[in-house]
Every structure is written in C-alpha cells, then in structure tokens.
C-alpha positions in Angstrom: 6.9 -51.1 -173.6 6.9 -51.5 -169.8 4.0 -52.6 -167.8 2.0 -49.5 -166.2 -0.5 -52.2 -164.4 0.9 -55.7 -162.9 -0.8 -57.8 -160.4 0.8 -61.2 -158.8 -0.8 -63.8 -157.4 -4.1 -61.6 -156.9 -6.7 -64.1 -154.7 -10.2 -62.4 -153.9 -12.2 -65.0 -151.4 -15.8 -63.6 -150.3 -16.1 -64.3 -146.5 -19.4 -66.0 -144.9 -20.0 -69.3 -143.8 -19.3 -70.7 -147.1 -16.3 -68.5 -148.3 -16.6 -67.8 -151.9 -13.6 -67.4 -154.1 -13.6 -64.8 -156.8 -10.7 -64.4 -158.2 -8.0 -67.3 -157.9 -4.2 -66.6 -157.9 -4.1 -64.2 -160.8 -0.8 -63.1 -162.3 -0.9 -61.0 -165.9 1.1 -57.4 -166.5 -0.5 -55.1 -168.6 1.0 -52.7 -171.0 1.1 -49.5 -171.9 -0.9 -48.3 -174.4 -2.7 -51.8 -174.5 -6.2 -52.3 -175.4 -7.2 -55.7 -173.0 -10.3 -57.4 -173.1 -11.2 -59.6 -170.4 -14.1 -62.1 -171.0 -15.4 -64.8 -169.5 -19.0 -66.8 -168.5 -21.2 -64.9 -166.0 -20.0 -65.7 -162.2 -16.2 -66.3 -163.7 -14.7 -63.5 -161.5 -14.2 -60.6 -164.3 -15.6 -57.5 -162.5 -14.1 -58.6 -159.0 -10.8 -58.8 -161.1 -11.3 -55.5 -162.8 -12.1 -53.6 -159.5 -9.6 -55.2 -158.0 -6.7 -54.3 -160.7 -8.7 -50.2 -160.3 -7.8 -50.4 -157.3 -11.6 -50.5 -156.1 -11.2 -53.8 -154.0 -8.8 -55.0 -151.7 -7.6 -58.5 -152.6 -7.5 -61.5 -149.7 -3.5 -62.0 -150.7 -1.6 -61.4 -153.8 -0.4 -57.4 -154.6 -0.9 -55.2 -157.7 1.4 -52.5 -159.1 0.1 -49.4 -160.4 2.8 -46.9 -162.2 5.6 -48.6 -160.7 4.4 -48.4 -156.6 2.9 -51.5 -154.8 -0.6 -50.3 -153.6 -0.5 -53.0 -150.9 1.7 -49.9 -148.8 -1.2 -47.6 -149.6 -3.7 -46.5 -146.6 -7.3 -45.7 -147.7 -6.7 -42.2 -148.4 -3.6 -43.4 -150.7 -6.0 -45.3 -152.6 -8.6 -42.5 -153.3 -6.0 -40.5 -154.2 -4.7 -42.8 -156.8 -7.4 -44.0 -158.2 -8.7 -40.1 -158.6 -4.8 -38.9 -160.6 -4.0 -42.5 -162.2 -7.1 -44.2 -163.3 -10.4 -43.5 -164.7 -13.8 -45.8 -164.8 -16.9 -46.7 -167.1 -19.4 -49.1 -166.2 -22.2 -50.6 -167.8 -24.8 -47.8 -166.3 -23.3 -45.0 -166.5 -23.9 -43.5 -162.9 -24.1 -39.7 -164.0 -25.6 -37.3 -161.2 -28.8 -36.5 -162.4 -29.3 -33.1 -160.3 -26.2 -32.2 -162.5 -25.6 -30.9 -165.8 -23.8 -32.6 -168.2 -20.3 -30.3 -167.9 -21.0 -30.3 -164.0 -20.6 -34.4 -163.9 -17.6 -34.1 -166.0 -15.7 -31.7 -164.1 -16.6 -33.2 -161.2 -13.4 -35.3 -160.8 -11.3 -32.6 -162.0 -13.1 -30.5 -158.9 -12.1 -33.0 -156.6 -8.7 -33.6 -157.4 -8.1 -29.8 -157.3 -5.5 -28.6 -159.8 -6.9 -26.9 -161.9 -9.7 -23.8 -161.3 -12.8 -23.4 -162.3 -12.6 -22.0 -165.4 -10.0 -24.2 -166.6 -12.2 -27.3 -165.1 -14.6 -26.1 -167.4 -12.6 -25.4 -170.7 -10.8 -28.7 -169.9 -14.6 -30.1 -169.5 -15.8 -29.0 -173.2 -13.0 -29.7 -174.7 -13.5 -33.6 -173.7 -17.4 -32.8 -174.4 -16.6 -32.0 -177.8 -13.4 -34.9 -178.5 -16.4 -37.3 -178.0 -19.3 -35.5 -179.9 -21.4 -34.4 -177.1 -20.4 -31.0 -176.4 -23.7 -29.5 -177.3 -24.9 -32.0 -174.7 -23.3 -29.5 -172.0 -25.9 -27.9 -170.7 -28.7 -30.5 -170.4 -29.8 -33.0 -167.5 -28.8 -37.0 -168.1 -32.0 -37.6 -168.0 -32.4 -35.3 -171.8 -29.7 -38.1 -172.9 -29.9 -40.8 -175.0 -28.2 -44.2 -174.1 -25.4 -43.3 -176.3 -24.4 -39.8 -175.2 -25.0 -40.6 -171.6 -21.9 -43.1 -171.9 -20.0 -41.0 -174.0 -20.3 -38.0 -171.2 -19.3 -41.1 -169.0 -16.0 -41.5 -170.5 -15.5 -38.1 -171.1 -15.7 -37.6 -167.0 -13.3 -40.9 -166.6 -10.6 -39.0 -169.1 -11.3 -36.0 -167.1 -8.2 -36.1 -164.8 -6.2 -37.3 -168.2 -6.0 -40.8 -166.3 -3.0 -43.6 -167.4 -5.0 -46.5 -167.6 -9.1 -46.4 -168.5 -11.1 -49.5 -166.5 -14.6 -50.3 -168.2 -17.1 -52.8 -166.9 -19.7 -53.7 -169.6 -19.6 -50.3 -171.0 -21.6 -51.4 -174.3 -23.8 -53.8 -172.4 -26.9 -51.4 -172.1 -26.5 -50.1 -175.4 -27.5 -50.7 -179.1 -25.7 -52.2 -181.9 -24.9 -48.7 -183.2 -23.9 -47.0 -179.8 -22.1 -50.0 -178.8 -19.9 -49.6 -182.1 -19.1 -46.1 -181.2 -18.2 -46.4 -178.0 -15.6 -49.4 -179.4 -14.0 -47.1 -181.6 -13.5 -44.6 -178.8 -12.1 -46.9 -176.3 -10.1 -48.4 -179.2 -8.7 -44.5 -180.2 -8.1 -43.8 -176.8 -5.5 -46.5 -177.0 -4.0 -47.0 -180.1 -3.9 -42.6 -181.0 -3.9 -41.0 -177.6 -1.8 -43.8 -175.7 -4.4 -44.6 -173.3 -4.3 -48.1 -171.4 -7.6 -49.6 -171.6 -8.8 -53.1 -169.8 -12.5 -53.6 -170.3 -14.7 -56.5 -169.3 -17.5 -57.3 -172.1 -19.6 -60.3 -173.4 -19.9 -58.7 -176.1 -17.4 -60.6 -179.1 -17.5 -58.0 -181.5 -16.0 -55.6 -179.0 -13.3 -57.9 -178.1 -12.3 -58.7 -181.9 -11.2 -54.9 -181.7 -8.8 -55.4 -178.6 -4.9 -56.2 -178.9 -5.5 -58.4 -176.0 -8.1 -61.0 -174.6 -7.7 -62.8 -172.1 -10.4 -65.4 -170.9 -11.4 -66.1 -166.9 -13.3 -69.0 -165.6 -13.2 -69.9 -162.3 -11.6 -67.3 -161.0 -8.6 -68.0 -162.8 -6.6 -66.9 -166.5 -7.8 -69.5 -168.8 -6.5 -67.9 -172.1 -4.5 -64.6 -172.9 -4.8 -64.0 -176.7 -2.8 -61.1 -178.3 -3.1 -59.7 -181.7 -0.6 -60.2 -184.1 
C-alpha cells in the first residue's frame, strides 16, 4: 500500500490574546483503502485535525500530502478544486439543502465539478441513491427524511464525485443505535469492498471496534495509533 494522505508536523494555533493550540505537531500517513478512526476527549483537537487533513483548514506550520502533491503550493482555488475531485465529507448534521430534492443535493457536487451532463449527473445520482437504499427517497424534500436516510443521502452526495479518501465528523453522533449501525457498515464497505479511504472522528466505541485503525488525540497531539491485526 502507499499512503494516499500524509501530513508532517501539522500545528494548528487559534490566534487571540491567548493563542489557543489545536492541533500540536502531528505526523501520521494514511493508507489506502484504510478505515481510521480518530478519537479522543471533547476539546482534544479531532475535528481541527480532520479539517485540516480535508483540506478544509489551513495549518499554522507543518504540510499535508494529498495523492502524492504538497497542498502547501496550492492557492485557494487549488484547494476548492481538490477537495471537490479528491475528497468527500460527512458530518454529524448532515447539512442537505432543504429547498432541494433529495437527487438535486446529490448531484450537486457532481454539477459543480462539471464533467459529466445532466443526465448523466442524474443516472450517476440514483445509482448512489439506490447503492445506499434510499433511492426511492429521490424525489422528496430532507425535511420528509428520517435521521437515517438523511445521512445516507449525505454520503451518497460525498461519493458523488467518486472521491479517494471519505472525511466523516461524528457522522453517527445524531443518530440511533440502529442508524448508527448502518451507517458503520457502509463507511466500513466503502473501504474494505469498494477501496475507499475513510478517516472518521467518533465517540462512539462501537464504531471504532469496526475500524482497521484508531488512533487516540489528546492535547492536540497522537496519543495512541492502534491497527487491527
């Protein structure tokens, strides 16, 4: 395997009269096709690490590869771009448009990025839509959703631009037992059948007992990394 994600020396301080550090000369290289956890207490830097490693925060000092390229050379636009072809996100809230349909929110990306037309947005849309059980979900509103299906139409619109590497905050955190275990088995499929990358922060444990990888912050800093035999 060869690492598709690698950060070095990654430091995040928050400025203000009392700088604040986040995230504390992190090194790690992820895999791919890895399934990663990364836990940690509340306030132990895990989210400003995870947007940070999606490319979603600048660091203070330190660089992170993504696909072989330093994104320290990359402009604004550079970044957009990337994070839009090479990576897709799913957060605790799912952040659907509610004014749109549920095939309109997943092709959105796919619209933006601009390779394929409409009608192969679409097809490419379903076919996602139904991969994750939701497809006769297509036509309604989030709002006709329950807390389930509105995260699996979220990581249907993350996969939508067939992204390397798959970045989830909390994605199980506002959901019950039962739609937390589903969404596990997807992320864990997504990896281990269709070759994904994954990295996802959780509290939850018995998401994390399904990863290949955990690796424990506190402070800011890598206090454990765990892999499966």
């Amino acid at each position: 395997m060869s690492a598709i994600l690698r950060a070095e020396n990654l430091v995040r301080i928050l400025p203000g009269e009392v700088p604040v550090t986040l995230v504390n000369d992190v090194s790690l290289a992820i895999e791919r096709g890895e399934f990663i956890c990364i836990m940690g207490p509340s306030g132990s830097g895990k989210s400003s690490l995870l947007y940070l490693l999606g490319l979603l925060d600048v660091p203070t000092s330190g660089r992170v590869w993504l696909d072989g390229e330093e994104t320290s050379l990359y402009g604004e636009d550079d970044l957009a771009n990337r994070r839009l072809e090479k990576l897709g996100f799913v957060f605790q809230f799912h952040f659907l448009l509610a004014e749109f349909s549920v095939i309109d929110n997943v092709t959105l990306p796919i619209r933006r990025l601009g390779r394929l037309d409409e009608s192969a947005a679409r097809e490419r849309g379903l076919e996602l839509l139904d991969r994750l059980g939701v497809v006769e979900q297509s036509a309604k509103y989030p709002h006709q959703l329950s807390g389930g299906q509105r995260q699996r139409v979220a990581i249907a619109r993350a996969l939508a631009n067939d992204p390397l590497i798959l970045l989830a905050d909390e994605p199980t955190g506002n959901l019950d037992s039962a739609s937390g275990g589903t969404v596990r088995q997807i992320l864990h499929t997504l990896a281990h059948q269709m070759g994904k990358t994954v990295v996802a922060v959780t509290h939850d444990a018995s998401f994390a007992a399904a990863a290949d990888r955990r690796i424990g912050i506190v402070d800011g800093k890598i206090d454990a990394d765990w892999r499966a035999p």
